[in-house]
C-alpha positions in Angstrom: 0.0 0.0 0.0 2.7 2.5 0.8 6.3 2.1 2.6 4.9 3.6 6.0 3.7 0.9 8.9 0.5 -0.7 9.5 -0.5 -0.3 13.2 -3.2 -2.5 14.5 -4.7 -2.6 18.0 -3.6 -5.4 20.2 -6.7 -6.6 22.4 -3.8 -8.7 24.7 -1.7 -5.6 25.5 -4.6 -2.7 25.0 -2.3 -1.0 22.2 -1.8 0.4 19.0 1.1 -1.9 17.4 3.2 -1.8 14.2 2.6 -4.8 12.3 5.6 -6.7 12.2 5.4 -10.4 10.4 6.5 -13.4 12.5 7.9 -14.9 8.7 9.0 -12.0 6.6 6.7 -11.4 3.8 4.1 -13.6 4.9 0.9 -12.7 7.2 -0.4 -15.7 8.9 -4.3 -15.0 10.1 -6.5 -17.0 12.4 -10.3 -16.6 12.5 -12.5 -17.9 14.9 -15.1 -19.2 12.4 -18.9 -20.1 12.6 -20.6 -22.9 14.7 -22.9 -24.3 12.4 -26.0 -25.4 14.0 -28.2 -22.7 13.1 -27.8 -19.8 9.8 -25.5 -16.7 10.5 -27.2 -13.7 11.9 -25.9 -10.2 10.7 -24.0 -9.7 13.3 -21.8 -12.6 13.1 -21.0 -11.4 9.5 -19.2 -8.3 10.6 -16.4 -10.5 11.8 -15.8 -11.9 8.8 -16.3 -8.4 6.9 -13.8 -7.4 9.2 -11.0 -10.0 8.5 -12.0 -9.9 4.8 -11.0 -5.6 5.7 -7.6 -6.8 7.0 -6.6 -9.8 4.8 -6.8 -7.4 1.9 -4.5 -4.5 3.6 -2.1 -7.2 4.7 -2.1 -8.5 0.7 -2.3 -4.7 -0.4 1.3 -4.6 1.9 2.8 -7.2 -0.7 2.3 -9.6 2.0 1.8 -13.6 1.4 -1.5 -14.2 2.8 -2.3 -17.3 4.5 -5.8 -16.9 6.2 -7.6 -19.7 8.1 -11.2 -20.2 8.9 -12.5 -22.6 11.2 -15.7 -24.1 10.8 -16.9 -25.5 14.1 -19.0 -28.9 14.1 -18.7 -30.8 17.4 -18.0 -29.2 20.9 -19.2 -25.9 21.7 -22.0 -25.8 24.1 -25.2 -23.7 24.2 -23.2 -21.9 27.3 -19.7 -20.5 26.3 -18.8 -21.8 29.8 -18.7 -25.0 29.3 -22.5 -25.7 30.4 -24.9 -26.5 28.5 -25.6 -29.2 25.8 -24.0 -29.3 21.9 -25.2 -26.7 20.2 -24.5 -29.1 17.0 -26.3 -32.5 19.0 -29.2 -30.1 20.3 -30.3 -28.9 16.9 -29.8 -32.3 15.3 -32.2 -33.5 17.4 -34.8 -30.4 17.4 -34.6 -31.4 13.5 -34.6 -34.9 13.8 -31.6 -35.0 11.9 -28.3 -36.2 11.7 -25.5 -34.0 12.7 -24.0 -34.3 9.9 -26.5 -33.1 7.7 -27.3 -30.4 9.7 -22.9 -29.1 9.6 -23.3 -29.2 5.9 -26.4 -27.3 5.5 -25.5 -24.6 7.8 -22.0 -24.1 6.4 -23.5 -23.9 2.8 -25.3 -21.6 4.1 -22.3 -19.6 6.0 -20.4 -20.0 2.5 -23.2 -18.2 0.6 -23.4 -15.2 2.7 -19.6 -15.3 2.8 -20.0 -14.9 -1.0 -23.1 -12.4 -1.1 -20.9 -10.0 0.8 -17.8 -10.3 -1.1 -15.6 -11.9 1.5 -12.3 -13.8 -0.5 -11.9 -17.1 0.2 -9.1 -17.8 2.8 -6.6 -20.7 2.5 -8.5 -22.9 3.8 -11.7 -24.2 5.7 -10.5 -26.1 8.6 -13.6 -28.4 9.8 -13.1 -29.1 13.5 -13.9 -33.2 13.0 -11.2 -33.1 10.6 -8.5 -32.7 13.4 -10.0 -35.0 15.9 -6.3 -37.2 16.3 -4.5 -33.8 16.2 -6.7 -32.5 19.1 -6.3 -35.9 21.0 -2.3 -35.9 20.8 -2.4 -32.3 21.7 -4.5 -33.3 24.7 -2.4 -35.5 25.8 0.8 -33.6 25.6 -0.4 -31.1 28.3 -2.8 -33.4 30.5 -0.1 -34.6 32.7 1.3 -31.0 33.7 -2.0 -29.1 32.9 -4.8 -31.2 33.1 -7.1 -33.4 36.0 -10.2 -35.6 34.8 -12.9 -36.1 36.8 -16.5 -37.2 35.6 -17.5 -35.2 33.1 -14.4 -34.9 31.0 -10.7 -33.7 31.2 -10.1 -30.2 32.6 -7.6 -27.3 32.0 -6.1 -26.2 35.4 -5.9 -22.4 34.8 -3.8 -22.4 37.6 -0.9 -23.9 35.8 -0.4 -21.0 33.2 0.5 -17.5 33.8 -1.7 -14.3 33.2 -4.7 -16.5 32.7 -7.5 -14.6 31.7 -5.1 -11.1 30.8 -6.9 -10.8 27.6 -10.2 -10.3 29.0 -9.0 -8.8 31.9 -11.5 -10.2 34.0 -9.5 -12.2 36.6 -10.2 -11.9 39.9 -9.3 -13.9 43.3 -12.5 -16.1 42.2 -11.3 -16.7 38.8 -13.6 -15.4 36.1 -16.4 -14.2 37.8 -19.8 -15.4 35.6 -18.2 -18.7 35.1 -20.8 -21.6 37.1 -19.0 -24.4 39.1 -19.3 -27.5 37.3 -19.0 -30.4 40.0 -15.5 -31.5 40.2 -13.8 -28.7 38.8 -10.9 -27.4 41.2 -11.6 -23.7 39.9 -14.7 -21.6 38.6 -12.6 -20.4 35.5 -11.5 -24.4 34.8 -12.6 -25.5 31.4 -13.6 -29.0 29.5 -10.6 -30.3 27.6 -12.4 -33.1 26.6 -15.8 -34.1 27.5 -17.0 -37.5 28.2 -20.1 -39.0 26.8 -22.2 -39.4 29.9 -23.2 -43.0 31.1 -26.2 -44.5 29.4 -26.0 -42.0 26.6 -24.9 -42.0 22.9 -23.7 -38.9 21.3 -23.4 -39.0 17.1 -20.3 -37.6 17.6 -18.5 -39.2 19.7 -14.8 -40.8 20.1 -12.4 -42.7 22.0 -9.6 -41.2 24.1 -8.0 -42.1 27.3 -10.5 -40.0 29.3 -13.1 -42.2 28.0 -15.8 -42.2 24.9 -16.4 -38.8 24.5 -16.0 -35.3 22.3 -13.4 -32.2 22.3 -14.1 -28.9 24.2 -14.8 -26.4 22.4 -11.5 -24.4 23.2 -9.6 -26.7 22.2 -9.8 -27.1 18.2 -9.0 -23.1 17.5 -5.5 -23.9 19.4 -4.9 -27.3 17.2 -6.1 -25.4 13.9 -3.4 -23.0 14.1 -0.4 -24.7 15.0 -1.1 -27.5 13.2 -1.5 -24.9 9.7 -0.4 -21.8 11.0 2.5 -22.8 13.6 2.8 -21.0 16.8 3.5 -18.0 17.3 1.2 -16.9 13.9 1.0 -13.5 13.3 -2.9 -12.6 13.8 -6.0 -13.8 16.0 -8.9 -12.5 15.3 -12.6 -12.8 16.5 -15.8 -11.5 17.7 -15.3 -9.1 21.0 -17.5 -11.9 22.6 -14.6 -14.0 22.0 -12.3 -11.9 24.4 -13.9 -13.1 27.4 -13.6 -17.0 28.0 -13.0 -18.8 24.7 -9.4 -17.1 23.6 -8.3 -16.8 27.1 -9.0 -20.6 27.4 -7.1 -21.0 23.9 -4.6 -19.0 24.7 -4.0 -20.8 28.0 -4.2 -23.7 26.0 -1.1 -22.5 23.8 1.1 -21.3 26.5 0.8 -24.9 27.7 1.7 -26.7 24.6 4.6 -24.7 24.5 5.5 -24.5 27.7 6.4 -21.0 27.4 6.1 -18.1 29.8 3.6 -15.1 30.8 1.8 -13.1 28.5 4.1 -9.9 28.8 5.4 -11.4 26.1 2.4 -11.4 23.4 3.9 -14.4 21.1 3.7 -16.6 24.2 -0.4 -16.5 23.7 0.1 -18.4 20.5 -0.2 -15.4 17.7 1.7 -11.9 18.1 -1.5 -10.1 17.8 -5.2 -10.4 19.2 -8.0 -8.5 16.9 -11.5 -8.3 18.1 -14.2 -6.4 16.4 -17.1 -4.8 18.5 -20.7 -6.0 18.6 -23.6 -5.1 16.3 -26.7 -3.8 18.4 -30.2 -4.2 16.9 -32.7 -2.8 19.4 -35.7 -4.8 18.6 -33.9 -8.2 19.8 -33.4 -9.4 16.8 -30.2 -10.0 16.7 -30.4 -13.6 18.8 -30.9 -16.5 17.1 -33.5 -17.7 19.4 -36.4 -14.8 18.4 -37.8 -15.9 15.3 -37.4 -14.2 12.3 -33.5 -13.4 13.2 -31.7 -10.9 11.3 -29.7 -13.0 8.7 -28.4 -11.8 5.3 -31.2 -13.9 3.3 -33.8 -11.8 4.9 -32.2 -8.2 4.3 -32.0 -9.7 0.4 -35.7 -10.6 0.6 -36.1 -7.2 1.8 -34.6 -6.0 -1.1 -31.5 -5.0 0.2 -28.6 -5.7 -2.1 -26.0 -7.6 0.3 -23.3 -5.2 0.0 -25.2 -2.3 1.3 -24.9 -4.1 4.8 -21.3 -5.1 3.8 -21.2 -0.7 3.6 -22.8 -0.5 6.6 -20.1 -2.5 8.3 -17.5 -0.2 6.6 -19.2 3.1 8.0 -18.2 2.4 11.5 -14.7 1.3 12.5 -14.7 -2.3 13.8 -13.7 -2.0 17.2 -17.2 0.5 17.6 -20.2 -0.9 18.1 -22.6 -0.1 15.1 -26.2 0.0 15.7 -28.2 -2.0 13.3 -31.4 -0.4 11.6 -33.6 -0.8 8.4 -33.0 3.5 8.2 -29.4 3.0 8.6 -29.1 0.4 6.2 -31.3 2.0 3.3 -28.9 5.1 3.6 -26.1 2.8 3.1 -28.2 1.4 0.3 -28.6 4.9 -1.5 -24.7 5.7 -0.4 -23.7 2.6 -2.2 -25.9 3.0 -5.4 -23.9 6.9 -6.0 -20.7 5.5 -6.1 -21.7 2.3 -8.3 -23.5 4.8 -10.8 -20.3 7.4 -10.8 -18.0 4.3 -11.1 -20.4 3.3 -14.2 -19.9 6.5 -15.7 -15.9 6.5 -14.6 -15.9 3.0 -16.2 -17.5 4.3 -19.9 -14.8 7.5 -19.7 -12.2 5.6 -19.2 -12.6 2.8 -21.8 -13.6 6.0 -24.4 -9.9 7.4 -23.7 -6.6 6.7 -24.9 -7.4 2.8 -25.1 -4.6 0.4 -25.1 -2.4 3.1 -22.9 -0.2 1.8 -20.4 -0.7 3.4 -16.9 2.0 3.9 -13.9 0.9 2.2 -10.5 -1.1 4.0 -8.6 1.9 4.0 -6.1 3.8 6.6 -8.7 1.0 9.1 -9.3 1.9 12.0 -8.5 -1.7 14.2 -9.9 -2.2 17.1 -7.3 -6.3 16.2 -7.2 -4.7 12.4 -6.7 -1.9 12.0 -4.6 -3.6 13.4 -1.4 -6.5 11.2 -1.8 -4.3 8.2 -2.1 -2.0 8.9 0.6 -5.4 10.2 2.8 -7.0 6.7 1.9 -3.3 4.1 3.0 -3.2 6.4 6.2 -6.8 5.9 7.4 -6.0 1.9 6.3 -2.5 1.7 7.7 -3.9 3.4 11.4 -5.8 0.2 12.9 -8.0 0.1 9.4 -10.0 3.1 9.8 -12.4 2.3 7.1 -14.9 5.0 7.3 -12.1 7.7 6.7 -11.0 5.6 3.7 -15.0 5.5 2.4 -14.6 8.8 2.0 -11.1 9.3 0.3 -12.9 6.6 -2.4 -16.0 9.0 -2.5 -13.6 12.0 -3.2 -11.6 10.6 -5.3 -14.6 9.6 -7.4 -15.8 12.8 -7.5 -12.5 14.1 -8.8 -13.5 16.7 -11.8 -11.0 17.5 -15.0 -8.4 14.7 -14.9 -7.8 12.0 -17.3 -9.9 9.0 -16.8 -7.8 6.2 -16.6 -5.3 7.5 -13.7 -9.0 8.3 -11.6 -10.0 4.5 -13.1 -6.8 3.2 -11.6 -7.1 5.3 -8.3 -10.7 4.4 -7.3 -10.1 0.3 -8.4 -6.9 0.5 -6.0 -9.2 1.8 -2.9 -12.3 -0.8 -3.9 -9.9 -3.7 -3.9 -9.3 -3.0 -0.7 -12.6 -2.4 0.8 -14.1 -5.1 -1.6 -17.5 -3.2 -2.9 -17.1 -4.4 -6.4 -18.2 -1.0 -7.7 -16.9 -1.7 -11.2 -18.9 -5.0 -11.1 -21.9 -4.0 -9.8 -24.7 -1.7 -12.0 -27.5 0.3 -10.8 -30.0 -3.2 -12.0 -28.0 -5.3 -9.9 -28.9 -2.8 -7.0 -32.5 -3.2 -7.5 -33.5 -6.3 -5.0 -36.7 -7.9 -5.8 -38.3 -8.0 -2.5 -38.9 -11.9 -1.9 -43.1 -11.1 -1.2 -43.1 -9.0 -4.5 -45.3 -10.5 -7.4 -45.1 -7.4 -9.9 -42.5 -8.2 -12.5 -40.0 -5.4 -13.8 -41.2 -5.6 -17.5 -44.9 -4.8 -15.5 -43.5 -2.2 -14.1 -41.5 -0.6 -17.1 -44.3 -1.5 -19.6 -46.9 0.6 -16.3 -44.0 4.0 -16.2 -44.0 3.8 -20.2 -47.6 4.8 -20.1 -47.9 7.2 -16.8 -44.3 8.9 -19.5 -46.7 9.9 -22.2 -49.6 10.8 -19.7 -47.1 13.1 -18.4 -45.9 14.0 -21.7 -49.8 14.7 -22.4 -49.9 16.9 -19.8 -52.7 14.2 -18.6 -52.0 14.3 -14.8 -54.9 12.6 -13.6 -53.9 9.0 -15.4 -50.9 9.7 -14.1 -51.5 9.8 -10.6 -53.7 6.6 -11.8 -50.6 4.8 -12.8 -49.0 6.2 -9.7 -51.3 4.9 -7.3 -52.0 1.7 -9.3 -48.3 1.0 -8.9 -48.3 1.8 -5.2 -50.9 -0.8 -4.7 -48.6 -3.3 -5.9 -45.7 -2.2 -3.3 -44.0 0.0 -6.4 -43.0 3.5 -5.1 -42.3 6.0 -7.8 -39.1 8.2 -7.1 -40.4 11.0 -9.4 -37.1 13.8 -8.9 -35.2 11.2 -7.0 -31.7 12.6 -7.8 -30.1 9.5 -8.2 -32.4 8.6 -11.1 -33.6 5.3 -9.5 -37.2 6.3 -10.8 -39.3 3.6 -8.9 -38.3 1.1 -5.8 -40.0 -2.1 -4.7 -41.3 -1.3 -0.7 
């Protein structure tokens, strides 16, 4: 992006830090992936907008990307402390279904809203059940000096690590305070290395280990993932901030153990050099939880008629470590914000093809335009300072705004910014922005054929079957943007 530093906040040492690669050249990135017993809601996506946001600055530094995703199908309970049932064996049999099917059709479903939003695929998927002899010779590495079992499963003594719980910092002389005893535990804050299959009972996932038939923690797969494909210490964690509190404390416990190194002073002892947490999305109505109803996922802003990446804009308007209120207001303004710069970029697009074809530009690293060069340099700062995306929305807005300068250098300018904030404005056009609402039944050639007619009325100066056509279209959830400026003309409500 530019020869100056990318600094990124550090949620284990509560700082700004200068990004400095473990393996020179490369960026290695963790992300705490999905658990999929149930669709995404919309606020789960922000985390992956977010790391989509800073595998593309980290590639956009000339950096080797290598960007895992964990997909989560066995071990986390319906309790992040480690009470509860499987989330993955409770739905499976609300459904009456096996487990299996139900992992697949939820991380289909993931992957589609990964794609709808214009998230790039990382290096790989890693599927918790894949690693299941991974996670049992990593279990047994640390039981002995880290480790007790009693009848539920085979617990991590927090005891034995330093700085547990830092990351959160939550600890107290009670250990982590909203943590429930679980009989037999020594400590509140202990957690389920691996957890035995009660008696009398059959899980569908289930396995043998020398604690007895049973299933991993939940904890412990993100710590397996990334040494085993990452190695330890990787460069980047990152995660939802929900994740701060018990379930990377437990896996960075985890880590310290496996490699018997020190206290967390030293951030590579935690397992990656840096922790990255982006904030929560708030929807007032309750919403936002899985367990209401109609839950806000993507599929039901699209049946809306909400193009997916005006929320993926949405996301981009606040910086990730703020919270950012959800609302159907909020998001229509990022609708209409998105739809100006895809119809400038349309008309950048035609300029630019219309002059001096075939010409070879510099990179957009030499430009050195006066109406250019501050917008670029304003855009890497606001990405290179802990990626401050809604300054760098507006250097892209400016700089597609830019009046009396040749076409191709702005085409170059504005395709270097959307690369790294992924909007796909030269991809998308104004039709692709225009959703069918899923409840809609009037088709588009309907509703040309109808605004062909209520043209001439106009044109006839005969008002009254104008308003007719108006109001007829209305009826059928067709609002007519008569002076809209953006020259939308009509919307489906």
């Amino acid at each position: 992006m530019t020869d100056a530093p990318l600094k990124l906040f550090n949620s284990l040492t509560r700082k700004l830090e200068e990004f400095q690669p473990v393996h020179a050249g490369e960026a290695r990135v963790y992300t705490c992936g999905p658990t999929v017993y149930n669709y995404p809601h919309i606020g789960n996506m922000r985390a992956y907008v977010f790391a989509d946001i800073l595998g593309r600055t980290l590639s956009h530094q000339g950096l080797k990307l290598t960007h895992i995703i964990n997909i989560t199908d066995v071990g986390h309970l319906t309790d992040d402390a480690d009470e509860g049932e499987d989330k993955m064996e409770k739905m499976a049999a609300e459904k009456a279904q096996s487990i299996w099917d139900i992992a697949k059709h939820y991380t289909e479903a993931y992957w589609a809203d990964v794609k709808a939003l214009n998230i790039r695929q990382p290096a790989r998927w890693s599927v918790a059940t894949d690693y299941i002899e991974d996670m049992l010779e990593f279990a047994k590495s640390i039981a002995d000096k880290h480790c007790y079992e009693c009848e539920t499963g085979l617990y991590f003594d927090t005891t034995t690590v330093e700085d547990y719980g830092r990351l959160a910092r939550a600890v107290t002389e009670e250990g982590e305070g909203r943590i429930d005893t679980v009989e037999g535990k020594r400590n509140a804050a202990d957690f389920a290395i691996w957890r035995k299959t009660p008696r009398g009972e059959k899980r569908q996932m289930e396995w043998d280990s020398p604690w007895g038939k049973g299933a991993p923690g939940w904890h412990l797969e993100c710590s397996v993932m990334g040494e085993k494909l990452l190695g330890f210490p990787f460069d980047i964690h990152t995660g939802g901030i929900d994740h701060r509190e018990i379930h990377h404390p437990n896996e960075i416990a985890q880590n310290q153990a496996f490699c018997g190194c020190g206290g967390l002073s030293t951030a590579t002892n935690s397992g990656a050099k840096i922790w990255m947490h982006n904030n929560f999305l708030v929807e007032r109505s309750g919403k936002m939880s899985k367990s209401s109803g109609e839950f806000l996922r993507l599929q039901l802003l699209i049946d809306k008629g909400y193009h997916p990446l005006s929320y993926r804009l949405m996301c981009l308007q606040a910086h990730y470590r703020s919270e950012l209120e959800f609302s159907w207001e909020g998001l229509t303004a990022a609708l209409t914000r998105l739809k100006r710069m895809v119809m400038a970029a349309e008309r950048l697009a035609q300029q630019a093809s219309e002059a001096k074809q075939g010409q070879r530009l510099p990179s957009v690293s030499e430009f050195q335009h006066p109406k250019l060069r501050p917008l670029i340099d304003k855009f890497a700062a606001a990405m290179l300072d802990d990626l401050n995306t809604p300054i760098a929305l507006t250097a892209l807005e400016e700089a597609l705004a830019v009046k009396k300068i040749d076409a191709g250098m702005k085409h170059a300018v504005v395709a270097y910014m959307d690369e790294v904030l992924g909007l796909d404005l030269f991809k998308l056009s104004r039709k692709d922005l225009r959703v069918r609402p899923k409840h809609a039944e009037i088709s588009e050639e309907q509703i040309d054929e109808a605004l062909e007619r209520r043209k001439t009325a106009r044109a006839d100066k005969d008002f009254a079957a104008s308003d007719a056509i108006r109001d007829e279209l209305a009826a059928q959830g067709v609002e007519v943007m008569d002076g809209d400026p953006l020259g939308w003309e009509w919307k489906l409500t």
